[in-house]
N, C-alpha and C positions, 0 to 999 in steps of 0.2 A: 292126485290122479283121479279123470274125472273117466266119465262113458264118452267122452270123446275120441278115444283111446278103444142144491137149492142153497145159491148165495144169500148167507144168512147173516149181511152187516149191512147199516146204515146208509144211504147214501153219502153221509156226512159222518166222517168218521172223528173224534174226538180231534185229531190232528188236524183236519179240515175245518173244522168247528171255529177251535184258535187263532188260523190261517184268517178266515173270515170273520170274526170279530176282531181281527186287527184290523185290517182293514176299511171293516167298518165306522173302529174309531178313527182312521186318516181321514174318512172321508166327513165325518162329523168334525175334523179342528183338531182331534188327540193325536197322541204319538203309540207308534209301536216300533218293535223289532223287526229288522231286513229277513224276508222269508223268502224259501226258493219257489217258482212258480209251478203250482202241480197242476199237473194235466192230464195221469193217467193213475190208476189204479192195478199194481196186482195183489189182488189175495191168493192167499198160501192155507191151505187146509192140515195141519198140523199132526199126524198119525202117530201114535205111542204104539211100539210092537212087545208085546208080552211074553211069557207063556200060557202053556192051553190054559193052568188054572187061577191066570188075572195076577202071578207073581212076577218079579224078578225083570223089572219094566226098562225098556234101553231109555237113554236118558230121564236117566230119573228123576234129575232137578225141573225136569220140561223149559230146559233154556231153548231161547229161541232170539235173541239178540236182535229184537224189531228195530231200538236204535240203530242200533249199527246197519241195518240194513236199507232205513230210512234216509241216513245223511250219505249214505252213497248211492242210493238208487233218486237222490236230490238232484245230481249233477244232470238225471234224465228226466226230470221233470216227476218222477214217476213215486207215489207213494206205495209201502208194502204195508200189506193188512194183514196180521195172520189170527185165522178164527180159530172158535174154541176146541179146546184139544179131543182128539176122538183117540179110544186105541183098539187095538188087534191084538188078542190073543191065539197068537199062533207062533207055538215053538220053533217049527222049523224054517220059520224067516229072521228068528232076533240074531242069527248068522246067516252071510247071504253068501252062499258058495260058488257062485257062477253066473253064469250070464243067463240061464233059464233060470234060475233063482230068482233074479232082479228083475226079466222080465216077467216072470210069475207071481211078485208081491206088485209090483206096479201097476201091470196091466191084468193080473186076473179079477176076477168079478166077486164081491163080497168082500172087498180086501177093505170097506171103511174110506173109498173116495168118495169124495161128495158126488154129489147128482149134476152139481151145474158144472159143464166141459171147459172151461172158462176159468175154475178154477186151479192150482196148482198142487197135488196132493206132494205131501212131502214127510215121507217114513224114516223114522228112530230105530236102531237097532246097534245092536252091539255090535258086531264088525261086520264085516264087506272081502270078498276075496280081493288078493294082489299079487305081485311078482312078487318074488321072493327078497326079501329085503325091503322090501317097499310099508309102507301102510297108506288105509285106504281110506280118505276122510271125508266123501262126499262125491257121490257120480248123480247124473242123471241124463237123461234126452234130450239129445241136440233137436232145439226146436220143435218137443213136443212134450208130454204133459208125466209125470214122474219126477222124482228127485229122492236119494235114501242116503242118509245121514247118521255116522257110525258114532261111537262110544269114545274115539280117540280125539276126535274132534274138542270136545267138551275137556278132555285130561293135558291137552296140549300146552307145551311151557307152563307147566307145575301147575297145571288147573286153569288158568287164563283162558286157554283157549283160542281155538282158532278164528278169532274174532267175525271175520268176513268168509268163511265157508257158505252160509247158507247164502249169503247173498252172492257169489260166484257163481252154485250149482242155478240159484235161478236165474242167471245171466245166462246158462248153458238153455233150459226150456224157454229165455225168449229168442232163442235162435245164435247167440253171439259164443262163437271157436275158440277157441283159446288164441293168447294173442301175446306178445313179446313185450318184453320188460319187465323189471320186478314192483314195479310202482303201477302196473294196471290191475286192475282188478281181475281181468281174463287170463292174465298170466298162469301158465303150467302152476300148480301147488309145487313142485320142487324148486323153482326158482322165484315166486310174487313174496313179497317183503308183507309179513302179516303183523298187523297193530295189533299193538298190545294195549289200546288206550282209544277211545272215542277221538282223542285229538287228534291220534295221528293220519287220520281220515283225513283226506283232500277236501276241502281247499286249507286244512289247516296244519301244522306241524311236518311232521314227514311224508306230507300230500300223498300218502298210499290209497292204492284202489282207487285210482283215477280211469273215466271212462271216455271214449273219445269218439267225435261226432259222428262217425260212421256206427257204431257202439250204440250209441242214443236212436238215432234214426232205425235201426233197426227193431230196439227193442220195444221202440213207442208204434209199432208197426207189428209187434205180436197180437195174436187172436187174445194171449191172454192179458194182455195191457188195452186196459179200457178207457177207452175216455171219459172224463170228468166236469163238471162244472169248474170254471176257474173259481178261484177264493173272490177275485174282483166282482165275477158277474153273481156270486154271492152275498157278498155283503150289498152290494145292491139294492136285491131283493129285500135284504134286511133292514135296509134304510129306506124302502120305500115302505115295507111295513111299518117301519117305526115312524115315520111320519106319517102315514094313515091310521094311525092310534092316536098318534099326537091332533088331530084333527077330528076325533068322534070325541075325545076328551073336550078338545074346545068348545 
C-alpha cells in the first residue's frame, strides 16, 4: 500500500565507468558484455531515522538493494544511485502515524534532505500507519519528491524481503500510478508478484517488475531523471584520449 491511496556523486558512477570501458574495448577489437543503454540518472538520498539519543536505528542493516533496483530501472534506460547514508534522530518519526506525520518527516525543514531538489530523499523507520489488517511497506508522492520505507519491508518472507519496494516507491516520485498485473512493477503491493531472487527480475526467469513504454516515457521525463552521457559517447572520449597519449608517447 503506497500514498497513492548538493548532489554529492561523480558524473561517472562506478556502473558508468564499466559500461564505458566496455565499450571502449569494442571499439579498440576486444569483447565485452551486452549492457542496457543508460541515459538517465536517479539519485536517492538514503535517510536512517533514530531516536533522539542516536539508538534504536530503522533499518539497521542499512539495506538498500541498489542491484535490484538497477536491473529494473535498466528496462528504462535509467541508472539508480543511492548516496551515502545520512540519519535523523527523531523519535517521534521512527513510527509514522498519519498523513501529517509523513507529510512532516518528508517535507519539514531539517529533516536531513539533501540541498539539491533533484534529488530523491528516501526515509527508514520502523512502521508506517495502515488499515487495519493491512501492513505498510512503502508509500511515497505521486510525482513529487519524498518516499518512507518501513521495518517490514526488510523481515518480509523470513528475512528476504521485499525485494523491489524501493524501486516501486520510486517509480511513484517519478510520476508513474499504480498499474495492473502482478508481473508489473507498478502493480498494487497486494497483488505484484515479488522476487525473491535477482533472476527473477525481467527480462529474466519469472520476468517480474516489468515496465512498460508509457512507464519509461514518463519516468525518463521526471525533473528527477537527469540526463546522462551515453556509455558510447564515453568511451569515445576515452579512446580519443587514449590515442592522444599514444601519440605524445610516439
Amino acid at each position: 500500500m503506497e500514498l497513492i491511496n548538493a548532489l554529492g556523486t561523480s558524473l561517472l558512477s562506478p556502473r558508468r565507468v564499466r559500461a564505458a570501458a566496455a565499450l571502449g574495448l569494442l571499439a579498440l577489437g576486444g569483447a565485452a558484455p551486452a549492457l542496457a543503454a543508460i541515459t538517465h540518472r536517479v539519485t536517492i538520498q538514503p535517510i536512517q531515522v533514530r531516536r533522539n539519543d542516536g539508538t534504536g536505528a530503522a533499518n539497521a542493516g542499512r539495506l538498500l538493494w541498489e542491484g535490484y533496483a538497477d536491473k529494473i530501472w535498466d528496462q528504462a534506460g535509467i541508472d539508480v544511485e543511492f548516496l551515502s547514508w545520512r540519519t535523523l534522530d527523531k523519535t517521534a518519526f521512527l513510527s509514522v502515524d498519519d498523513l501529517a506525520e509523513f507529510t512532516a518527516l518528508t517535507r519539514g525543514v531539517g529533516n536531513q534532505q539533501n540541498a539539491n531538489a533533484n534529488v530523491i530523499n528516501m526515509y527508514f523507520v520502523n512502521s508506517q500507519y495502515a488499515d487495519p489488517g493491512e501492513v505498510v511497506y512503502g508509500r511515497a508522492w505521486p510525482g513529487a519528491n519524498g518516499i518512507v520505507i518501513s521495518d517490514p519491508t526488510f523481515a518480509f518472507a523470513g528475512g528476504v524481503g521485499r525485494l523491489d519496494t524501493l524501486a516501486h516507491e520510486i517509480g511513484h516520485n517519478l510520476g508513474l500510478p499504480h498499474a495492473g498485473g502482478a508481473l508489473r512493477l507498478m502493480a498494487d503491493g497486494n497483488v505484484r508478484s515479488i522476487p525473491g531472487a535477482l533472476g527473477d527480475i525481467f527480462p529474466n526467469g519469472a520476468r517480474m517488475d516489468q515496465l512498460i513504454a508509457g512507464e519509461i516515457t514518463t519516468a525518463q521525463a521526471s525533473a528527477f531523471s537527469i540526463a546522462v552521457p551515453t556509455p558510447g559517447s564515453l568511451a569515445m572520449l576515452g579512446l580519443s584520449g587514449l590515442i592522444a597519449v599514444r601519440r605524445r608517447r610516439g
